[in-house]
C-alpha positions in Angstrom: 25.8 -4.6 -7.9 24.1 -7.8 -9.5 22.8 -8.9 -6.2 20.9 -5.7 -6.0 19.6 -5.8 -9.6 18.5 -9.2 -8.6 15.8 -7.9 -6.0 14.7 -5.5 -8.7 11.3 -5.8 -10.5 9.0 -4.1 -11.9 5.3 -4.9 -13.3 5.5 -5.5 -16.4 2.1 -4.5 -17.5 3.4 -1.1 -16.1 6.6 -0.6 -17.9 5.9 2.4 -20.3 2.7 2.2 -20.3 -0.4 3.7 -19.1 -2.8 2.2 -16.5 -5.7 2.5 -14.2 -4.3 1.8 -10.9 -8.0 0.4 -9.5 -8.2 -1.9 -12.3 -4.5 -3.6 -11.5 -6.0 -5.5 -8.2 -8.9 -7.0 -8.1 -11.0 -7.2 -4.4 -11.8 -11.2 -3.1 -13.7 -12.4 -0.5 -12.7 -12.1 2.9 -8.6 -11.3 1.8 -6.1 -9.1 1.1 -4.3 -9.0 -2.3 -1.0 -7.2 -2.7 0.9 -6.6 -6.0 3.9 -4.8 -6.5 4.2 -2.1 -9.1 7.9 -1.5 -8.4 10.7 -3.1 -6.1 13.9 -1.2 -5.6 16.7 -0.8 -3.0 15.5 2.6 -3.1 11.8 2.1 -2.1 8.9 0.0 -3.0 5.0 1.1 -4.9 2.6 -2.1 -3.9 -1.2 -1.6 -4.5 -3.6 -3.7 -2.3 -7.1 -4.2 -2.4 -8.7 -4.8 1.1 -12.1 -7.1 1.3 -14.4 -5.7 4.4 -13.5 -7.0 7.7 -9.7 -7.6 6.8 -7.1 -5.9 8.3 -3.0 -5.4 9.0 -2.4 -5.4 12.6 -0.3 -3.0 14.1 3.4 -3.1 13.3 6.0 -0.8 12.9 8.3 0.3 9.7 11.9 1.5 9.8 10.8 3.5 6.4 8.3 6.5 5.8 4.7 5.1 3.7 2.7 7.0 1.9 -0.8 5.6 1.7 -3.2 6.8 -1.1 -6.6 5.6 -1.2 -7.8 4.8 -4.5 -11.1 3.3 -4.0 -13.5 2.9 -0.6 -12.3 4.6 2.7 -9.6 3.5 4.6 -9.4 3.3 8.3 -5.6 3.6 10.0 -4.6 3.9 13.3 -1.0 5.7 13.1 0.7 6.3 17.3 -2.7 5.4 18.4 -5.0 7.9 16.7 -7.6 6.9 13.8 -7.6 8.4 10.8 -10.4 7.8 8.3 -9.4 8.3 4.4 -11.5 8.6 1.3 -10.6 7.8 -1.8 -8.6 10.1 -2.9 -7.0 11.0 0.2 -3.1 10.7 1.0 -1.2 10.4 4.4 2.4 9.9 5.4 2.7 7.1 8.1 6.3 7.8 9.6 9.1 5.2 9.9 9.1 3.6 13.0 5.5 4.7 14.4 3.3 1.9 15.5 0.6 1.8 12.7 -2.4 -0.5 11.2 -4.9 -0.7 8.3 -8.6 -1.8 9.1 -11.2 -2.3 6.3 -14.3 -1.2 7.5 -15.4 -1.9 4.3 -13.7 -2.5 0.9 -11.2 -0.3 -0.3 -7.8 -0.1 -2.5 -4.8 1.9 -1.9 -1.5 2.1 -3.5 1.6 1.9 -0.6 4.9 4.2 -1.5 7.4 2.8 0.8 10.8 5.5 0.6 13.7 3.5 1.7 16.6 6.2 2.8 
């Protein structure tokens, strides 16, 4: 039981409180930036800002993702179909489906991964 505790964390800044999810990540030139919200052996919440031109190339999971696009539009390919997301949109990328993340321009999105 302490080893999993160990890999445990949470973001302080959201511990109890309140926040604005777009203004935890900050975009930068020509990167990604990643910060996790939550770690767990249960899942993980990681919000990521995406400069234009960036991308994840195609990999798979053995966990379902939800993606929720905070800010910009979002461009996935999930089994080889593209899927183009506002912000404000939500899609489920199953577990073990070939998937990717291209920025066609600038967006944020917060990642739910569900371990089970």
């Amino acid at each position: 039981m302490a080893d999993e505790r160990q890999k445990e964390s949470v973001l302080p800044a959201c511990m109890g409180k309140g926040q604005q999810l777009t203004e935890l990540v900050d975009y930068s030139a020509d990167s990604i930036v990643s910060k996790t919200i939550l770690d767990k052996p249960s899942g993980t919440i990681t919000l990521f800002s995406f400069d234009r031109g960036q991308s994840l190339s195609e990999h798979t999971s053995p966990y379902d993702a939800v993606v929720q696009v905070l800010d910009g539009q979002a461009s996935l390919t999930i089994a080889g179909q593209n899927q183009h997301l506002p912000a404000g949109g939500i899609i489920v990328m199953p577990a073990n489906v070939p998937h990717a993340v291209n920025a066609e321009e600038r967006f944020k999105m917060l990642l739910t991964m569900v371990r089970v």
